[in-house]
C-alpha positions in Angstrom: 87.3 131.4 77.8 85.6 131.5 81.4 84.6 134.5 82.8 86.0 135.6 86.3 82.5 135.2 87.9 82.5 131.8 86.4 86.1 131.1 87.8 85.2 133.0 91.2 82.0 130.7 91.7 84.2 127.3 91.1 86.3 128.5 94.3 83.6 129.3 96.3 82.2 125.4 95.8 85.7 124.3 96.3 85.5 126.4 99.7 82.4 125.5 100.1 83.7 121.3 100.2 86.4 122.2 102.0 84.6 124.1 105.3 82.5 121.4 105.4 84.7 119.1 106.6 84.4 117.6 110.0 88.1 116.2 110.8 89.5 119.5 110.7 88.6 123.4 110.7 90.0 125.9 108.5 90.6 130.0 108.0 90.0 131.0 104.2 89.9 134.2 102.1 89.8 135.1 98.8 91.1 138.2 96.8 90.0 139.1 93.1 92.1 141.2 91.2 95.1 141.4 88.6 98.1 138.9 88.9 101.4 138.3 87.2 101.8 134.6 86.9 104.9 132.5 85.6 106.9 129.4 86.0 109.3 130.3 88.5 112.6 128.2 89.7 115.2 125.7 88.6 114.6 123.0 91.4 110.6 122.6 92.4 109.1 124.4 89.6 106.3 125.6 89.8 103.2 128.2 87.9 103.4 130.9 90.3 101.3 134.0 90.5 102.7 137.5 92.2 101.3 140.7 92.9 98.7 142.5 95.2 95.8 140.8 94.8 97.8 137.5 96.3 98.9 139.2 99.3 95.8 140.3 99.7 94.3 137.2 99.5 96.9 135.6 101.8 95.6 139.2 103.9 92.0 137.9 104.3 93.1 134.8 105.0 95.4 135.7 108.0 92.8 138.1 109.5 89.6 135.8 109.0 87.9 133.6 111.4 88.1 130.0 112.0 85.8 127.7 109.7 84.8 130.9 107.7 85.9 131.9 104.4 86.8 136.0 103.9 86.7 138.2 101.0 86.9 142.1 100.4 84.4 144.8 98.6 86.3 143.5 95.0 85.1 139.6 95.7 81.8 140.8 96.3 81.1 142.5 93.5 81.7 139.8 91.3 79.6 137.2 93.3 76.0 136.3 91.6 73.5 138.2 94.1 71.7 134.9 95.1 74.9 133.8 97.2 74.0 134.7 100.5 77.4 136.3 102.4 77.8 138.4 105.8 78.8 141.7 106.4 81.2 140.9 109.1 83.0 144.9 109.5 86.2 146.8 109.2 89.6 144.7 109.7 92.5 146.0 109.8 94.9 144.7 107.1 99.0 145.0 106.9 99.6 147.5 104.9 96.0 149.0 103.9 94.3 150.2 106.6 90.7 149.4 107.4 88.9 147.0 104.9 85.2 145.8 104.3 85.1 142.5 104.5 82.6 139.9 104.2 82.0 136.0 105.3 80.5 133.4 102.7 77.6 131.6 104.0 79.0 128.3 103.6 76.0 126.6 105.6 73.4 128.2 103.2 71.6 125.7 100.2 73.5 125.5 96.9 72.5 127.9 94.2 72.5 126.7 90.8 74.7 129.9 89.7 77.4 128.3 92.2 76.6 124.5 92.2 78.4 122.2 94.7 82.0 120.6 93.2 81.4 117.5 91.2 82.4 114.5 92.4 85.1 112.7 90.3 84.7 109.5 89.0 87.6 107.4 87.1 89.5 109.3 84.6 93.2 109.4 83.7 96.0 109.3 86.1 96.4 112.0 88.4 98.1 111.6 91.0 102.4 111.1 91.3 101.7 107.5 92.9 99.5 106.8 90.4 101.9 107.7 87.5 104.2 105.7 88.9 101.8 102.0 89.1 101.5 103.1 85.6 104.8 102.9 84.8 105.5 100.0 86.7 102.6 98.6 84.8 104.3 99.3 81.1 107.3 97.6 82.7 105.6 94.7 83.7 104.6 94.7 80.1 107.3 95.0 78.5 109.1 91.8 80.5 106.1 90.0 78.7 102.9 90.6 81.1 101.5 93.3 78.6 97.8 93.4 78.9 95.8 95.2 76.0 93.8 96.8 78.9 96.0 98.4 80.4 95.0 102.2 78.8 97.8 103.7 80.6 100.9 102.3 79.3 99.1 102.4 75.8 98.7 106.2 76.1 102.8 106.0 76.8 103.9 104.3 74.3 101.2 105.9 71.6 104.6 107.9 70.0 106.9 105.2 70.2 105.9 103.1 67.2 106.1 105.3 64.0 107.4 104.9 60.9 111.1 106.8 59.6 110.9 108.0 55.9 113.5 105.9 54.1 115.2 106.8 50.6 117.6 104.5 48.4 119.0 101.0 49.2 118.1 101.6 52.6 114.0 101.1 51.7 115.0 97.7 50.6 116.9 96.6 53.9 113.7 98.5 55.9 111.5 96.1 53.8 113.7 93.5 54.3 114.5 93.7 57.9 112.0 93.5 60.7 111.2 96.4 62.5 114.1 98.7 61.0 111.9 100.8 58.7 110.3 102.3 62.1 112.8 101.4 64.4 114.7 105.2 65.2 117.8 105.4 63.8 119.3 107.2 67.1 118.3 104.2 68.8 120.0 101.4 66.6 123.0 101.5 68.5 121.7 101.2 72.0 119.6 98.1 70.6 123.1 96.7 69.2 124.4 97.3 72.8 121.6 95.7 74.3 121.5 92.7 71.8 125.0 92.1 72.6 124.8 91.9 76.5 122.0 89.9 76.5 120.7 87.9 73.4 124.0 87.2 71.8 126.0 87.2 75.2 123.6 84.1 76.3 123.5 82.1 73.2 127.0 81.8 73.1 127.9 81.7 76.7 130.5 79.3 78.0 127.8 76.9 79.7 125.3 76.9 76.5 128.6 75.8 74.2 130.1 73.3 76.5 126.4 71.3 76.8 126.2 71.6 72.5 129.8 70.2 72.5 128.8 67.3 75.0 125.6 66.6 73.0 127.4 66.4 69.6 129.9 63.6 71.3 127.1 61.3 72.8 125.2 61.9 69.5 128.1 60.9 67.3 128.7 57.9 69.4 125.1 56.8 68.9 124.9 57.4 64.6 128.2 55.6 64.9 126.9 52.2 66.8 123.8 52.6 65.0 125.3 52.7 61.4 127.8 49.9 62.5 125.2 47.7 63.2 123.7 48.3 59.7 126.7 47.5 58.0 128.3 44.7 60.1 125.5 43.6 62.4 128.8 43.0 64.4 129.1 39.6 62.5 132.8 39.7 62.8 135.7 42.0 63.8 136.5 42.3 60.1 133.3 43.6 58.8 133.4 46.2 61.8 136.9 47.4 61.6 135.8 48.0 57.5 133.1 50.2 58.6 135.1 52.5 60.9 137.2 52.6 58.3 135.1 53.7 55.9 133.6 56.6 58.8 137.2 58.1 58.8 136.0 61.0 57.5 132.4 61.2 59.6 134.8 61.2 62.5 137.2 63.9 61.3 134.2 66.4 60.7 132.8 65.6 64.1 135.5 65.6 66.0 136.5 69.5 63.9 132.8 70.5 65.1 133.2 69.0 69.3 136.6 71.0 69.4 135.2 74.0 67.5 132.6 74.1 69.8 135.0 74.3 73.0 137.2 76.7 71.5 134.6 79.0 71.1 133.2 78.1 75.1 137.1 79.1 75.7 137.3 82.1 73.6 133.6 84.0 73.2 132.6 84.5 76.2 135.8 86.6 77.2 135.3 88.3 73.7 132.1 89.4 74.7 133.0 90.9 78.1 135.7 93.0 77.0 133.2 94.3 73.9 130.8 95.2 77.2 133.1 96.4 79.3 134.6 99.1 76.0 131.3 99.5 75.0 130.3 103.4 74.3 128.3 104.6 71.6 131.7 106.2 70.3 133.2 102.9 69.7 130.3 101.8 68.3 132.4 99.4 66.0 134.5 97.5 68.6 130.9 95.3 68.7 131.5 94.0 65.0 134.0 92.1 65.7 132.5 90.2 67.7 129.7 89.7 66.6 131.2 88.5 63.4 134.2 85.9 65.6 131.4 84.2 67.0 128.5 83.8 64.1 131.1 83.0 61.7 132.4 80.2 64.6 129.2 79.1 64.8 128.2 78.8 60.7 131.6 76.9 60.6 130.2 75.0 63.2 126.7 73.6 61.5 128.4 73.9 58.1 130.6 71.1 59.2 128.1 68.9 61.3 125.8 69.1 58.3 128.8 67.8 55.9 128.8 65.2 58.5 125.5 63.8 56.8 125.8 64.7 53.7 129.4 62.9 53.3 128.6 59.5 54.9 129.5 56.4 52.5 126.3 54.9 50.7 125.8 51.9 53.4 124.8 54.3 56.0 121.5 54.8 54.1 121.0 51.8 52.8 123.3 48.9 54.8 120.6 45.8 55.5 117.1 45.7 53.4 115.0 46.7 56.0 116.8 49.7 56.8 115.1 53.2 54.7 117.1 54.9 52.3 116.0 58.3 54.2 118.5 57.9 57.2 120.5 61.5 55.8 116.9 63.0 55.9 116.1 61.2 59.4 118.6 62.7 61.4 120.4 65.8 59.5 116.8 67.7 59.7 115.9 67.1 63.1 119.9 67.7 64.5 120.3 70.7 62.7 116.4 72.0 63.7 117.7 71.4 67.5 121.1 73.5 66.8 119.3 76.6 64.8 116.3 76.4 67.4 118.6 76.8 70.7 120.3 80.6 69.0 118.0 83.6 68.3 120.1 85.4 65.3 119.4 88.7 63.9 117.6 88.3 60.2 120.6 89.7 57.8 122.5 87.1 59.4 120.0 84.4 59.0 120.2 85.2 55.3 123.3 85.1 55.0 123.2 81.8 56.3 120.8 80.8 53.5 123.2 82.3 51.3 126.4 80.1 52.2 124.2 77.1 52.8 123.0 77.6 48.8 126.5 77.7 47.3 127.0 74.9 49.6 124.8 72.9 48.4 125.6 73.6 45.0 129.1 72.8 45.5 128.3 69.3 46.6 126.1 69.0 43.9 128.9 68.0 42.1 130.7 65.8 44.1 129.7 62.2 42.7 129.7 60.7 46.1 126.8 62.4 47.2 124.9 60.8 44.7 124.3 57.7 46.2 123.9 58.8 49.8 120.4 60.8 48.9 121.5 63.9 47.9 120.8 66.1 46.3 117.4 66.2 47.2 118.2 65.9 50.9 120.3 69.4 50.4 117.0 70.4 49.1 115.1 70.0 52.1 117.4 71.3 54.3 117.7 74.3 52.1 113.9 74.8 53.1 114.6 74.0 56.2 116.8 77.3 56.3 114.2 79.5 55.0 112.2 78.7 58.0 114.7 79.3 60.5 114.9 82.4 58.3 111.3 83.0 59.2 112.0 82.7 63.2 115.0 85.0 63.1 112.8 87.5 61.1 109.7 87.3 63.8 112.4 87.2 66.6 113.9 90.1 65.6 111.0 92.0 65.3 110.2 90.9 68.6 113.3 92.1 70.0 113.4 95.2 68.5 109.6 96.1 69.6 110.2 95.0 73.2 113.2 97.6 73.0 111.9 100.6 72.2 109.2 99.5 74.7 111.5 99.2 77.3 113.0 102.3 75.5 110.4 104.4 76.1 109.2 102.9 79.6 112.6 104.0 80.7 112.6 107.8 79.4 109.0 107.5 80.9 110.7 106.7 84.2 113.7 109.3 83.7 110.9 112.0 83.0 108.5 111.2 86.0 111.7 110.4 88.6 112.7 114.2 87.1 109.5 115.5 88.0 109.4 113.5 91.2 112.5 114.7 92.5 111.1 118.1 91.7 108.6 117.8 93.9 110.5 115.5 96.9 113.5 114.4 98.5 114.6 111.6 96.7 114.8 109.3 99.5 111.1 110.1 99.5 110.4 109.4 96.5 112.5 106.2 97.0 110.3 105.4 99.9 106.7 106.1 98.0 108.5 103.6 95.0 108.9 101.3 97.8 105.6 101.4 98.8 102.5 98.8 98.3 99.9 99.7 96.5 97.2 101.1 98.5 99.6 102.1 101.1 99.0 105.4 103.1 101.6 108.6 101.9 104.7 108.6 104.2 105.5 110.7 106.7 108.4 112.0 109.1 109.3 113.8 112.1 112.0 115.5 112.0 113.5 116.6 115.6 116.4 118.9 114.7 115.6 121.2 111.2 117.2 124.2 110.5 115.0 126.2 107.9 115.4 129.6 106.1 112.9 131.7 104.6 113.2 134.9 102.5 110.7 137.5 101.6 111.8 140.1 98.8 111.3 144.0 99.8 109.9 145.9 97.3 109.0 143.2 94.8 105.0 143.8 94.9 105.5 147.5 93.9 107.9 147.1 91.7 105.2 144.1 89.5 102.5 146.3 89.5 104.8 148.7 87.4 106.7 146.1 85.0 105.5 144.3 82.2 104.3 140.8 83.6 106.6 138.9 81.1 110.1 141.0 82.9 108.4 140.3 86.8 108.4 136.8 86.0 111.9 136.6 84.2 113.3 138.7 86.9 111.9 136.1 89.6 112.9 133.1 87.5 116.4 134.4 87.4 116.8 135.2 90.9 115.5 132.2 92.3 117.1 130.3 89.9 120.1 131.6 91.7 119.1 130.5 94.9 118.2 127.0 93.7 122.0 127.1 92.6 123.4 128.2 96.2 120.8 125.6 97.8 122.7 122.7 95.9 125.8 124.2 96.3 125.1 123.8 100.1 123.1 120.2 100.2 120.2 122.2 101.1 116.4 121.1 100.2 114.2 124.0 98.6 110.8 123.1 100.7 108.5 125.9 98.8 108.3 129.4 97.1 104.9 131.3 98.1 105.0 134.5 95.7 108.4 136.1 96.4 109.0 134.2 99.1 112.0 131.8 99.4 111.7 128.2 101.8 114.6 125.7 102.4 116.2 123.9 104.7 118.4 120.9 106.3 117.0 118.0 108.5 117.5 114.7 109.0 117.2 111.8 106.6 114.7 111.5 104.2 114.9 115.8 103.9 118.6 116.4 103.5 121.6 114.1 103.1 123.4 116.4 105.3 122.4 118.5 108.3 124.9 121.2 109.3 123.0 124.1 110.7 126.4 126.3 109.8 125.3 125.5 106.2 122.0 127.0 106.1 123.6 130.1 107.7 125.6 130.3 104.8 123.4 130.0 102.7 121.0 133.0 104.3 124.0 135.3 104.3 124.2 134.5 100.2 121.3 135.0 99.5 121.5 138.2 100.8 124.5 138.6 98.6 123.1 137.3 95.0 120.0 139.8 96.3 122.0 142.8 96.3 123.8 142.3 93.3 120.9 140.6 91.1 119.0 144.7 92.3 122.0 146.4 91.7 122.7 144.4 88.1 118.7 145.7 87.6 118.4 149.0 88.6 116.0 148.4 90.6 115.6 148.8 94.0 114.8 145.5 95.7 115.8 144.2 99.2 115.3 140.7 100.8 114.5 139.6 104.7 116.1 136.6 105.8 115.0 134.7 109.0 116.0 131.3 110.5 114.9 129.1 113.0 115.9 125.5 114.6 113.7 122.9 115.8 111.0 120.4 115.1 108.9 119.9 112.5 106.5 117.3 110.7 106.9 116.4 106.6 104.6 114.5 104.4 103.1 114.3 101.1 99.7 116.8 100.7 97.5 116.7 98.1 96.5 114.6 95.2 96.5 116.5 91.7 99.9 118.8 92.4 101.7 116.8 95.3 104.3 118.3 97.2 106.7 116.9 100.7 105.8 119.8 102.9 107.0 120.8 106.4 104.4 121.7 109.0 104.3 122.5 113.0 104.7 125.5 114.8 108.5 126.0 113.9 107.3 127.2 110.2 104.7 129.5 111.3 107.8 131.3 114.0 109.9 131.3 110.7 107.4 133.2 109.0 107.4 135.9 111.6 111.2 135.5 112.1 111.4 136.3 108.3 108.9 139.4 108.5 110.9 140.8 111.4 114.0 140.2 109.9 115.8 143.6 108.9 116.3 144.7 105.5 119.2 143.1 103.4 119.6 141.0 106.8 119.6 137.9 108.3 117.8 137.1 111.7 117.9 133.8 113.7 116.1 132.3 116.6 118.1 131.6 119.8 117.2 128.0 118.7 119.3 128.1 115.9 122.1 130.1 117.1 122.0 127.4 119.8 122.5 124.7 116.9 125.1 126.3 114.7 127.2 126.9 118.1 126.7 123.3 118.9 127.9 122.1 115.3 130.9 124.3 115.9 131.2 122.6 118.7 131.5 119.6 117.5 133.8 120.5 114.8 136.3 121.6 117.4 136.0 117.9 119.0 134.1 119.4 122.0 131.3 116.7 122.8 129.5 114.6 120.1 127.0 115.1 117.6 123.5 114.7 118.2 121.2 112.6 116.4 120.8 113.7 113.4 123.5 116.2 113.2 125.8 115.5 110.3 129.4 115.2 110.7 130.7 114.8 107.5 132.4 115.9 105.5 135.1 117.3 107.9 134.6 121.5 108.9 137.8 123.9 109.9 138.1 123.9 113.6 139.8 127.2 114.1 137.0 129.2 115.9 134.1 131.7 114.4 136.3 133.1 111.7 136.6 130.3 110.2 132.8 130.1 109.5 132.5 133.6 107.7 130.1 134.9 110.5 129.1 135.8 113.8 125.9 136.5 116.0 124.7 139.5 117.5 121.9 139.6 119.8 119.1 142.7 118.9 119.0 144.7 121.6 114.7 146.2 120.6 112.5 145.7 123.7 110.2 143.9 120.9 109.8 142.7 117.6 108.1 145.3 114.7 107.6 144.1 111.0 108.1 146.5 108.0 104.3 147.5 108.5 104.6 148.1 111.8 103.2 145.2 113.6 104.5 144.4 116.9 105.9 140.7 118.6 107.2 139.8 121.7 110.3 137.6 121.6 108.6 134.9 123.5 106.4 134.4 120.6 110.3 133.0 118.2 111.1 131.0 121.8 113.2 133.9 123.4 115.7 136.5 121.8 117.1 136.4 118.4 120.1 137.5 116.5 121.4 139.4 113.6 124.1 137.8 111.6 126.8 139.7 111.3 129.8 139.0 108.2 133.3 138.7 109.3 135.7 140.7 107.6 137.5 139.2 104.6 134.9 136.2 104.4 134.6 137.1 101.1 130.6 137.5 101.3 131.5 141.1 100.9 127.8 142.4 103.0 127.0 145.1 104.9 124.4 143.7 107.6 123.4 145.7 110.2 124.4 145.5 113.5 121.0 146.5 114.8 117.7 146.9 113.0 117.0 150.2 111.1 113.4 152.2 112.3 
């Protein structure tokens, strides 16, 4: 395991890379200690780690200096003494007073007990983007562009292809059949479904049969001219009329197989779409029949064209001297090759074909006429003609079934990483990144009229340093996990949690589908609500701060191991102290918001029209405040004072803010404060 000197010299290099930048300057600091960590939240989440030594840390940071990073008597003491760091003083720190702290060096020489960051080169995918070309990539492959290099989609589908364990007469079929001994049994239906909408729902579409029916007709009336001519050489009208005579029953067969063929272009395509349109894996047997209508149509069908040949009357092999004796051979092999070759079947069918065909062949056999037309050796051939038709419907089936579970697996792939996605971003963002060309920049938006909440929890850091770290994070996890609920309940986008603190919000498109300032309001005042009763429910005695705040703001993708869409600008940094000054089990809202919720009322009432961005829809009551559950209620401090005393001027939220005060018989059942408690 590492050590936390080992741990605490890996974030000073990563400091050390990250002061050194020239594009931008930052303010670090860095806290050692104790932490409770967990993963925390129901939408967005995330490994999170609470307790004192991250507010401290967040502490250091806050009070430190531009392009320095700043650490307290507890970092020091675990640093190796040839890292050279600066005494800077005494700083006063929310909450504790006076604290030593010191500055790293960053400019000094690398020391080889804290070594600069290694620089990364190759390696497997890490970013969401890149996860996603990889999918794209096993995709590709799987609609036939696979390429054995591509290391990605191999690592994907390394799970998919294993072997089931088999017992009884089912080991035979798996031996049998192509692909079935491995092929997941939960998964056998799906690959029906599938099979049916495309494979089988192409080879006997309407077009395919009609075209087959129009070949067999201009194919019969070439055999016939040409077998006319060998018996007759159209001496006379006699010696021709004899010959189509003695083709009656060439022409019945044909003309059985044309209008077969028709009926079924009338008939299986409909089939077919009902079976898709009642398909569910319920009625899993409405697919049988048809899938049995139409293979036995078409076995009837080349049953019958290959009587055809082997019923035609002696001349039509032999008929003038020059003509071979092979014609049956000639022309039933190749025709029925270009029938068997245009449908992909599934193997047990294809067997069962061989089957039929056999007892077929046997029957005729036995029929003295079909001795002196070539057959039975003919019947012969074309009974190994079947067993390599056999052989295509057994590779083509195994084919099939691969490239299923392939696509199979790309797809849960997909599900999976879209899950995680939309975990981490809007989904029109994520929509918009999928849209993307690769090597394109990470998108970004302005928004010009965001309404965001934050909440901090009062009482929470005490309360962890006394519980077991396993309850702190269960207790967090559940509470949050409410809030996640209320924040879908109200189309509202959970930006971030930072320890126990709650971020969401509405803005325009990509953010939010809707943006209702009223909404967010709502959903303050709840929390509030689930707050109370989740501390009361606990025995514990835990409060929450709310604050809120209207305006502008920038979003955009950051980082490139653990991406998130964040919201940055000056209107989060004014939530922030919003939320600290906020008063306890209270909501408290800039002028800028008040001034958006009263202008979505507004709007509701049919007073003016919405701004850009402001959703309308779906329709709000129009019967004054009531209606809304709440009210404002301007503070009437001289100043602003957070819970450790710290004082702000209004000016600093953009001008005076508000309480939020619950109207009677709302049925949000609080007790906010009219004004803010000392």
């Amino acid at each position: 395991a590492e050590s936390p000197e080992e741990g605490l010299c890996k974030l000073i290099a990563f400091a050390r890379e990250v002061l050194s930048y020239e594009e931008a300057i930052f303010r670090m600091g860095i806290h050692s200690g104790p932490v409770v960590a967990g993963v925390i939240g129901n939408k967005l989440p995330r490994y999170r780690l609470f307790g004192n030594t991250v507010n401290m840390a967040a502490r250091m940071m806050q009070k430190g200096l531009p392009g320095e990073l700043q650490f307290g008597e507890e970092t020091r003491k675990l640093l190796p003494e040839d890292v050279q760091v600066t005494y800077r003083g005494e700083v006063e720190m929310k909450g504790k007073g006076l604290v030593k702290v010191y500055l790293l060096d960053h400019k000094a020489r690398t020391h080889k007990t804290c070594p600069s960051l290694p620089v990364s080169k190759g390696g497997p995918v890490k970013t969401t983007k890149e996860l996603y070309k990889a999918l794209l990539a096993g995709k590709n492959a799987a609609e036939g562009t696979f390429s054995a290099s591509s290391s990605e989609f191999n690592e994907m589908l390394r799970d998919v292809f294993r072997d089931s364990d088999t017992i009884g007469w089912r080991r035979v079929l798996f031996w049998l059949c192509p692909g079935w001994g491995r092929f997941p049994k939960e998964l056998e239906q799906e690959y029906r479904n599938w099979y049916l909408h495309t494979v089988f729902a192409d080879d006997f579409s309407s077009v395919r049969l009609q075209r087959q029916a129009v070949f067999l007709l201009t194919l019969t009336g070439v055999e016939t001219g040409y077998m006319l001519f060998m018996s007759s050489g159209f001496y006379s009208m006699e010696h021709l009329a004899r010959g189509i005579r003695s083709l009656h029953l060439y022409f019945a067969l044909r003309a059985t197989a044309i209008l077969l063929f028709l009926s079924m272009a009338c008939i299986c395509p409909p089939f077919l779409a009902a079976a898709r349109q009642q398909w569910s894996p319920l009625g899993k047997r409405r697919w049988w029949p048809v899938h049995i209508l139409s293979q036995a149509g078409h076995f009837l069908f080349v049953s019958i064209l290959v009587l055809s040949y082997f019923l035609l009357p002696a001349y039509a092999n032999k008929g003038m001297s020059s003509v071979p004796d092979n014609f049956v051979a000639l022309m039933t092999l190749p025709v029925y090759a270009a029938v068997m070759m245009s449908y992909q079947q599934d193997f047990l069918t294809s067997v069962v074909y061989i089957a039929a065909f056999a007892v077929m062949i046997a029957v005729l056999a036995e029929i003295p006429a079909t001795q002196t037309n070539g057959y039975p050796s003919e019947g012969i051939t074309f009974l190994g003609y079947s067993m390599i038709f056999a052989l295509k419907a057994y590779i083509g089936e195994r084919s099939f079934r691969d490239q299923f579970k392939a696509r199979h697996a790309i797809n849960d792939c997909k599900v999976h990483i879209e899950g995680i996605l939309e975990t981490l971003m809007p989904e029109r963002v994520i929509d918009e990144l999928q849209r993307m060309p690769p090597g394109a920049s990470a998108p970004s938006h302005q928004y010009y009229r965001a309404t965001l909440v934050q909440s901090d929890l009062i009482g929470f850091t005490s309360m962890a340093s006394l519980k077991p770290p396993e309850w702190v994070v269960q207790a967090v996890c559940d509470l949050f996990g409410e809030f996640d609920e209320l924040a879908e309940e109200h189309g509202i986008y959970k930006v971030e949690t930072v320890g126990d603190a709650y971020i969401a919000g509405q803005a325009e498109l990509p953010l939010t589908e809707e943006n209702y300032p009223p909404s967010v309001v709502q959903f303050g005042l709840k929390m509030v609500q689930v707050t109370k009763r989740w501390s009361m429910a606990a025995e514990e005695s835990i409060g929450v701060r709310v604050g809120l705040h209207s305006g502008q703001c920038i979003g955009g993708i950051v980082g490139m191991d653990m991406q998130r869409y964040h919201l940055f600008g000056k209107l989060i940094h004014e939530l922030q102290l919003l939320e600290s000054t906020a008063p306890e089990n209270g909501l408290q809202v800039s002028h800028a918001c008040k001034a958006a919720v009263e202008q979505a009322w507004n709007v509701d009432r049919g007073i003016g029209s919405p701004p850009r961005g402001l959703d309308r829809s779906p329709p709000r009551p129009r019967n004054g405040f009531e209606c809304h559950g709440f009210e404002f209620l301007e503070r009437p401090e001289m100043q602003l004072t957070t819970s450790k005393g710290e004082i702000h001027q209004y000016s600093e939220v953009g001008g005076k803010t508000y309480t939020v005060h619950a109207v009677v018989g709302n049925g949000l059942d609080l007790e906010l404060p009219r004004q803010r408690s000392g």
